[in-house]
N, C-alpha and C positions, 0 to 999 in steps of 0.2 A: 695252572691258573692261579692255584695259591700264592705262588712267591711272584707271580707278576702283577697280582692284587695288590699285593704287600711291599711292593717294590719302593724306597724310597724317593721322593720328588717324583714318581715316574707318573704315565698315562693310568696305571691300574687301580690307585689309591681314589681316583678321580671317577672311574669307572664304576668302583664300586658305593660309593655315594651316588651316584646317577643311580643306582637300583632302588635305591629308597622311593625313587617317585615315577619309574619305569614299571616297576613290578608291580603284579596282584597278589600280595602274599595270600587271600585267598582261596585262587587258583594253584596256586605251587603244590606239583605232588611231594611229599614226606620228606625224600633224601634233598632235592632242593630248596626246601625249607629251612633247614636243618645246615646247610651249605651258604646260602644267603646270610643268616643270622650271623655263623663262623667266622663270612668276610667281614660282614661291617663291621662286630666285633675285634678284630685283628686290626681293623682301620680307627678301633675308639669313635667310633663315629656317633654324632649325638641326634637319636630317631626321635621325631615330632609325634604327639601326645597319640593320634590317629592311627601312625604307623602300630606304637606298643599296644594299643585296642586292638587291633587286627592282630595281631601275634596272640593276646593272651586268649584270643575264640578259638586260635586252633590248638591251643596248650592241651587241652579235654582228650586229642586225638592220639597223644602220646603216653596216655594212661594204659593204654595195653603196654602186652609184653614187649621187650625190643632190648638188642643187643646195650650191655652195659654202657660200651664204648659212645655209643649214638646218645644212649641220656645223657652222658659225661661231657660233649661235644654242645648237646641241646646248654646243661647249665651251664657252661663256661663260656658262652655263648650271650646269654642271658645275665649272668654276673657282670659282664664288662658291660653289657650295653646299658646296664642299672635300670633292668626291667622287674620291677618287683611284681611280684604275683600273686593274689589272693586265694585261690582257686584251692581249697580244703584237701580237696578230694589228688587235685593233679600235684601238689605239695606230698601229699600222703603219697602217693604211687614213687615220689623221688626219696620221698625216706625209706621205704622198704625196699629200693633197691638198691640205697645205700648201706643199710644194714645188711643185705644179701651179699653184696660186697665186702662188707668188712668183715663176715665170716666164712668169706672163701678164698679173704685177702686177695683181691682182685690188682691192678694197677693202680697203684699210691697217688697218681696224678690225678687219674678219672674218681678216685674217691675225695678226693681233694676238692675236684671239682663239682661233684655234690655238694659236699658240706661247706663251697661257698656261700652256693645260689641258695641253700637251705637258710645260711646265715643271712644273707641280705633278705630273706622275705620274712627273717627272726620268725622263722618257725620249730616250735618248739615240741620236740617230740622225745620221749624219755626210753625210750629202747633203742633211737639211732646212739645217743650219747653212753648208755651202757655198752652195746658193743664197741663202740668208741674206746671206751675205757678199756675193755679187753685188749682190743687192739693193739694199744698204746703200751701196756702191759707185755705184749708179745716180740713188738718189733721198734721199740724205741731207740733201743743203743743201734739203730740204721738210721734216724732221722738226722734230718738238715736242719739249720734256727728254720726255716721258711716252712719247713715242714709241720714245725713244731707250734709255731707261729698258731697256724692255722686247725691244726686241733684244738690248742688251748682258747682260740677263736669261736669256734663251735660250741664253747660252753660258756663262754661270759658274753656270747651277744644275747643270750638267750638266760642270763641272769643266772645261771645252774653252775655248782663249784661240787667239783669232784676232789678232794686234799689229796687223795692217793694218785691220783693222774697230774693234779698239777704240779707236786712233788718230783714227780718221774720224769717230766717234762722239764722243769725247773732246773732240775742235777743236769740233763743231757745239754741244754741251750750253755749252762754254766760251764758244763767240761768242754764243749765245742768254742765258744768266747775264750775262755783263758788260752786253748792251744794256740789262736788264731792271735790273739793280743803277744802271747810270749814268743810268736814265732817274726822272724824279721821280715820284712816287706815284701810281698812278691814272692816270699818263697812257700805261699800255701799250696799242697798240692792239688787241691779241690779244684773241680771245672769252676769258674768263672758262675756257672749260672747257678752253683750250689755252695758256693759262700756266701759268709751270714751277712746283709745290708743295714745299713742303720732304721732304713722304714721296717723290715723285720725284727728285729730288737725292739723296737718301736711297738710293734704291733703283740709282741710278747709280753713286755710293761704293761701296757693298756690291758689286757686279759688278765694280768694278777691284779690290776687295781680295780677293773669292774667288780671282781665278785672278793676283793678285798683277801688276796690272798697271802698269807706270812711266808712270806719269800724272805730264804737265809741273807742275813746282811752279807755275806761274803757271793752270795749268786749277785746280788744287785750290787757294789761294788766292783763283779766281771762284768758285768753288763755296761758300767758306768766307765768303767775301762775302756773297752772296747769303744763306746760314744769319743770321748776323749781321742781316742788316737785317729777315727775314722771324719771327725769333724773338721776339717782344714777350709772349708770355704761355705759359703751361704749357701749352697747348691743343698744342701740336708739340714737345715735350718729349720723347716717345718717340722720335720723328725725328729729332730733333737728337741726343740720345744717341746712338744708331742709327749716324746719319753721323759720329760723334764715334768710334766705335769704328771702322769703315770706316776713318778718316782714320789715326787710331791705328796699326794693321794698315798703312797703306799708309807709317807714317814720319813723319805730319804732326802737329804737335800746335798745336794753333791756341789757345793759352792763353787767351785774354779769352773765345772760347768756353766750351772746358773749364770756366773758373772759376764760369762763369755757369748752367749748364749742370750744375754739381757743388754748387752754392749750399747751405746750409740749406734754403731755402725748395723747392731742387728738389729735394733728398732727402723731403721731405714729402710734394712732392708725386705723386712715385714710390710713397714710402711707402701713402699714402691710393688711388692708384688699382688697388694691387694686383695691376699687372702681374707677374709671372715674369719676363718677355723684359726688362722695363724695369728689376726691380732689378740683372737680371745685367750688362745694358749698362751702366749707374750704376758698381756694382763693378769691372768692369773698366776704365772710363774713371778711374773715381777713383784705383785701382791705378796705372792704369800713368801717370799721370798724375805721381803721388808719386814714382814711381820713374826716370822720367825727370830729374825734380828733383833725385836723390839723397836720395830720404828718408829715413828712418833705420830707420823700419818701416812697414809697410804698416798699412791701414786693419785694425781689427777684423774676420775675415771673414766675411759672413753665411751663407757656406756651407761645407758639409763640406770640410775637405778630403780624403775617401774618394772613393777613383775611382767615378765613375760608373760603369752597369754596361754593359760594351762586349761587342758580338758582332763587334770587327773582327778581322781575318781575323791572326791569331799573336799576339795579345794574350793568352792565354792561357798559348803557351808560352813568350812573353815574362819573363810574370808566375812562370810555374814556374823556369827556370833563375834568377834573379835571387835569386828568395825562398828556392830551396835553400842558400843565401849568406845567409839572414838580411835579403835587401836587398826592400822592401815595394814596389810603384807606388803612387804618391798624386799630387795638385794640390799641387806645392812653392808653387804660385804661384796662391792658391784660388780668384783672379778667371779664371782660366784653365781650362778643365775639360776639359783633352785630358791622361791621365794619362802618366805617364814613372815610371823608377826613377833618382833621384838619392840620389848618394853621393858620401861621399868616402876618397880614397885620401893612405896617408903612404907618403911617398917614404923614409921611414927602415926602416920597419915590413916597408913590402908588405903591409899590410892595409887591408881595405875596411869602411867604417862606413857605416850609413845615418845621414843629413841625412830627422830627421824633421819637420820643419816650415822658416820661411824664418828664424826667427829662430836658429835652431841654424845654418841656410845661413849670414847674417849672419856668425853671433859663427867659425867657420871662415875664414871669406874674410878674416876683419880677421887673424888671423894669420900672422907672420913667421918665417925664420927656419929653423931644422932642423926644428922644430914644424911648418911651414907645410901644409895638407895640399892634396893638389889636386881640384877639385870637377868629378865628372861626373854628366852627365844622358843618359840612353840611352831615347834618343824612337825609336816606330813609326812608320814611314815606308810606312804603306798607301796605299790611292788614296782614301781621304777626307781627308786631308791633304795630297795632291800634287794639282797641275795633268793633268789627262788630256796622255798622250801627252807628256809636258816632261822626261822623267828623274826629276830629285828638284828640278823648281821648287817652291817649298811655298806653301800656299794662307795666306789671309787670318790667321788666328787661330793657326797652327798659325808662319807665318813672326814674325809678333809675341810669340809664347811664345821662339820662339829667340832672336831678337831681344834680347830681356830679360834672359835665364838667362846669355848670354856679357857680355849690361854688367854682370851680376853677379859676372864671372868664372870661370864654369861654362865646360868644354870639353863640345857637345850631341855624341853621337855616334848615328849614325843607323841603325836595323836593319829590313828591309822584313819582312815577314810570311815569307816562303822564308828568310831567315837566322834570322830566330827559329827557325825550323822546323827546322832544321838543327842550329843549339845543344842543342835541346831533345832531340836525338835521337846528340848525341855517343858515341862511344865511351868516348874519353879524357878526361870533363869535366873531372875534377879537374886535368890538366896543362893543358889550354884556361884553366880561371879561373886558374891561378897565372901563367899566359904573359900573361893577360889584366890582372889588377892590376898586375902588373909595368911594362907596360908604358903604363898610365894613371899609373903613379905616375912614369913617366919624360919621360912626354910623346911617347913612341914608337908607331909604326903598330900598330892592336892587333890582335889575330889574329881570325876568325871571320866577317870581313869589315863590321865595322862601322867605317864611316868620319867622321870629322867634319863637320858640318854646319854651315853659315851659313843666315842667314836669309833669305840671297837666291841659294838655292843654286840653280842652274839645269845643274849639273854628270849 
């Protein structure tokens, strides 16, 4: 029934979409539960809001015991069909039988397949990732890149950085890349379905620059390699951008890529496929691209630069104490969409102006002088921007925004959601902002406890 489901062009692909609105998932006992999911799964099939309500009431039922294999089936199941799950308790039951698995090293796939569905519901659990690490420690010189991919997955969706797992991991995708790049076409003896893909590499970059991890210039150079000889047409174009902003974020700019990569012909071809994810990766490769160059202005921007709309946690009072000042949050830097308040301060004056856009940034930073004014950026520093458990290491997007605004000349000063919170709730604001410009205009520690930040702050 499987491969007649899955049949391409055939009656079965069509058959098992009809289930979506035939069936009572309800009524379905366990194993055909559990079999339905499997199909439409296999078929990518996209279930209406109703259907995933009715799946996650019977999620509860699969918290008893039950063979590894059948959970492993349940998440991988659930991963394609992008059914995220809230359920504490039924998440919990899939972490402990992932960790049971990975200490009786069970079948690599069905663990695999836990630690997707874990990842897409970014649930975060700090004993599946320790035995993870062991794991990884025991049986890595056997991993595939996709393999590898997806462990190192399991800990930057969920903001947690292991150096000794990612290191180990790191070396094994680098030795596998170089074999694969220095060997001639065609002649890898690997199956087909366990050589390394450019979305795999992809998806490796992306996991060192979430949790900002110092990957040896010579791994990411194989890596870069490997991009290079596997990129021959548009058809991986999302990936390579992808790994191109990864690379970006991690420091590396691999120009003959980049260039190739930012083409006319691959702006069209972004243009025409009508990705979202893809024009934004395009915009900020080509951005920061320019600007590493020293260019003079940035590309035309195709998106607002009005902040997104954030529920991060002191963003709000962020946004209140600053703007009682006349001073707005926005994307100074539009390929960038994590919002901040910059401005600038004269050292003569003791006044503060907003820097409404980057070209007003620009024409400030170029002057000299007693005129000269000094340019700050005062970024939130919540836990979607930091590394789990690191202090203020900063994650992928958020350390390449920094990154950028100080080669600008920008001093970034960092405020966690409890300091916003705090500002926002002053007695004596008005002497706090005057203590406060003062001593931006001076270059002196500023009061209220926001301190300066780097981009590789780890402090």
């Amino acid at each position: 029934m499987d491969a007649w489901a899955t049949t391409p062009h055939g009656a079965g692909g069509a058959y098992a979409r009809q289930l979506l609105r035939a069936v009572d998932v309800a009524q379905l006992p366990q194993p055909h539960f559990v079999h339905l999911l499997y199909l439409l799964a296999l078929e990518k099939c996209t279930v209406p809001d109703e259907f995933v309500s009715s799946v996650q009431r019977r999620l509860p039922e699969f918290q008893r015991e039950q063979d590894f294999k059948e959970t492993a089936i349940l998440c991988s199941s659930l991963f394609k069909l992008k059914i995220k799950v809230l359920d504490d308790a039924f998440l919990n039951s899939v972490a402990q039988r992932a960790i049971d698995a990975l200490k009786l090293s069970k079948d690599r796939f069905d663990i695999i397949a836990a630690l997707k569905f874990l990842r897409l519901c970014e649930h975060y659990n700090a004993d599946v990732l320790k035995n993870l690490a062991r794991y990884v420690t025991d049986y890595c010189q056997e991993f595939v890149v996709v393999e590898c991919a997806h462990m190192l997955a399991a800990f930057s969706s969920v903001a947690a950085y292991d150096k000794g797992t990612f290191e180990c991991l790191e070396h094994r995708v680098a030795s596998i890349l170089g074999m694969h790049t220095q060997s001639a076409a065609g002649s890898s003896r690997l199956h087909p379905s366990l050589q390394p893909r450019v979305k795999d590499v992809a998806k490796v970059l992306w996991a060192f620059a979430a949790v900002s991890h110092s990957a040896r210039k010579e791994s990411l150079q194989t890596s870069v390699q490997f991009l290079e000889q596997q990129f021959a047409s548009h058809k991986d174009l999302y990936h390579v951008l992808d790994s191109l902003q990864s690379l970006i974020c991690l420091n590396c700019f691999p120009w003959d890529l980049i260039d190739k990569a930012t083409s006319p012909s691959a702006e069209r071809a972004v243009l025409l496929g009508n990705r979202k994810k893809a024009a934004q990766r395009l915009a900020f490769v080509t951005a920061s691209a320019q600007l590493a160059r020293g260019g003079a202005a940035l590309p035309a921007p195709k998106l607002s630069r009005e902040p997104p709309l954030s529920g991060r946690d002191g963003f709000a009072e962020l946004a209140a104490v600053f703007g009682a000042h006349g001073l707005r949050v926005s994307c100074l830097l539009p390929h960038i969409r994590i919002a901040g308040v910059t401005f600038s301060v004269c050292p003569r004056l003791l006044r503060a102006s907003s820097v409404p856009d980057f070209t007003d940034l620009q024409r400030k930073a170029g002057l000299t002088g007693d005129h000269a004014p000094r340019l700050i950026s005062v970024e939130l520093l919540d836990d979607s921007v930091l590394v789990r458990n690191s202090g203020r290491r900063l994650r992928g997007i958020m350390a390449a925004k920094v990154r950028q605004l100080r080669a600008l000349g920008v001093c970034v000063l960092g405020a966690t959601p409890e300091k916003a919170s705090r500002l926002a709730t002053l007695c004596d604001e008005r002497q706090w902002w005057n203590d406060f410009v003062r001593a931006c205009a001076l270059g002196e520690p500023t009061p209220g406890g926001l301190e300066a930040v780097l981009d590789g702050d780890t402090a």
